[in-house]
Structures are given as C-alpha cells and as structure tokens.
N, C-alpha and C positions, 0 to 999 in steps of 0.2 A: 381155699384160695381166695385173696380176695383181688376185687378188679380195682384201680387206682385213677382217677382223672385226679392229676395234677397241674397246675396252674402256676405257674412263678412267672412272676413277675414286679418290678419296681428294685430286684436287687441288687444294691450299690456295693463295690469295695473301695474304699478310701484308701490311698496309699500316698503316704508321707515321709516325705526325705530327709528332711530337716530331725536333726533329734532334740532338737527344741521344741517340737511339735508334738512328742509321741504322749503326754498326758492327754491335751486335745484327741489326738486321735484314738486314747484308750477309753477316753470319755465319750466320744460319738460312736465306738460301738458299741461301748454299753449303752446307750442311748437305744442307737438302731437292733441291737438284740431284744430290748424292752418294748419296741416298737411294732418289730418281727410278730414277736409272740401275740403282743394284743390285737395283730391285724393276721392271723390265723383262726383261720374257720374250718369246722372239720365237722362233717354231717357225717353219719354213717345209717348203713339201713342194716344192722347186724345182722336180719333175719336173712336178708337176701345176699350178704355180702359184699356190697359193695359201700364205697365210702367216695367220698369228695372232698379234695384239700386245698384249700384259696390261700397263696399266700402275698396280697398287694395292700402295701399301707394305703390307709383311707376305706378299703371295703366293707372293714365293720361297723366304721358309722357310718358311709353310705348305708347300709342294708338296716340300721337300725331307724335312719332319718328320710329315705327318698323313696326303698324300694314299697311297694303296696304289702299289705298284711297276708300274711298266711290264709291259703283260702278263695283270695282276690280270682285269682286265675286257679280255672280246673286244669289236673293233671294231662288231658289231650292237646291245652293249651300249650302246656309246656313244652311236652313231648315235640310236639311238630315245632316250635320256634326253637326251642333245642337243638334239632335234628338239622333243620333249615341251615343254624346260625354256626354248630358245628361243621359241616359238611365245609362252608365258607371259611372258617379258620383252617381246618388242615389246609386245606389248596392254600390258602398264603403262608401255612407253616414249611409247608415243600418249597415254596419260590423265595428265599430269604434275599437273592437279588434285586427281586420287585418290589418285595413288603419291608424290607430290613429286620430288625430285629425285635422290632413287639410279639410277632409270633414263635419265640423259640422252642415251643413243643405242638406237639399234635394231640390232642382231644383222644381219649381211645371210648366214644359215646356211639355204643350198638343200638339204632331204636327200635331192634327186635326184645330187646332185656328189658323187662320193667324195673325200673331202678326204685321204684318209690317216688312219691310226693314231697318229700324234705329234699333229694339228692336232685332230683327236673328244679323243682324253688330253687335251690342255691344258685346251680349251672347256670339257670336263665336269668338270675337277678347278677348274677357274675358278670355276663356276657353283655348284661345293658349297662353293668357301671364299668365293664373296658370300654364301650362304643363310648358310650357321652363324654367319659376323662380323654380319653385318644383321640375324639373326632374323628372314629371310625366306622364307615358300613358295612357292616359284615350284611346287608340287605333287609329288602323292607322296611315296617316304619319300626323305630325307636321310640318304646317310650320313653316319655320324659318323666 
C-alpha cells in the first residue's frame, strides 16, 4: 500500500467561447500540459513506501535555484518544521471560509512514520516556496 501526500496547486482551466479562439486555446494547453509535466516532482522512498507528488508550476526551478542543498538541514530539522507547518495547513484546509482556496487538500503527514530524508526535503522545501509565492504564515520564521 502506498501512502500519497499530494499537493495541487496553480491548476487553471481555460474555457473559451468564441470558436475563433479554440486553436489559441488548444495551443495553451498544450502549452500548460508541457508545463504540468516539467513542474512535477515526485520523490519516492520505495523501500518504505511512501511517495510525494508536487504539482505547482515554478517549484522545480524554485527548488533547483533558492531551496539550500541536500544535507543543509538534518532529518529532525525537517521532521519537526514539517510537523509544525503541516498541522497549520490542515486547520486552514478544514476552514475554506476563512482561507479560501490555496488550501484545497489536507496533508495526510503522520510524524510517528519515518518517511525518509528525500520525502521531509521535498515537503519542507514545498511548504517554504507555497509561504514565500502566497505570502503566507503557515508560522514561525520562513526562510528566505
């Protein structure tokens, strides 16, 4: 069985009335399907099971240009700002009245499970490029 934390976010449907429009609009999602793809990230720790799917245009050069090197941060690090910064996204993914709609799923992140070092990397460099793009506190400091 495997466990899934997925992530959606940034996804647009273009709908166009005009059928003067519809080459334009077959054109921009082939565009945004090319785009999709290159901005999916997908970690897996096969041994344990579990896996991580990001899918927000902009995160893979975020994470290849701003986020710190593999390593930077120990696994405890992560864990607990994980844990932290999870905890804070569900509770805004339950109140879509107050948050609206950046939050439209809940995290399913147990931090009794060791996920592995590659899948806590992802999640937490995930979670620092929604704060900084959104201008959002999920709490504590952010890095930059």
């Amino acid at each position: 069985m495997k466990y899934n934390i997925l992530l959606l976010s940034g996804l647009i449907a273009l709908i166009i009335a005009c059928s003067s429009k519809k080459k334009i609009a077959s054109d921009n999602k082939h565009l945004s399907e090319i785009s999709s793809k290159n901005d999916t990230v997908r970690i897996a720790n096969d041994s344990l099971e579990y896996e991580i799917i990001i899918i927000d245009p902009g995160f893979n050069s975020w994470l290849a240009s701003r986020a710190k090197p593999r390593g930077f941060y120990g696994q405890p690090y992560l864990e607990n700002k994980n844990r932290f910064w999870v905890n804070e996204w569900n509770a805004r993914a339950m109140n879509p009245q107050r948050f609206g709609e950046l939050y439209q799923m809940q995290i399913d992140y147990k931090p009794q499970i060791n996920y592995g070092y590659e899948v806590n990397y992802l999640l937490y460099n995930y979670l620092v490029f929604f704060q900084v793009t959104n201008n959002q506190k999920l709490g504590g400091i952010i890095p930059q």
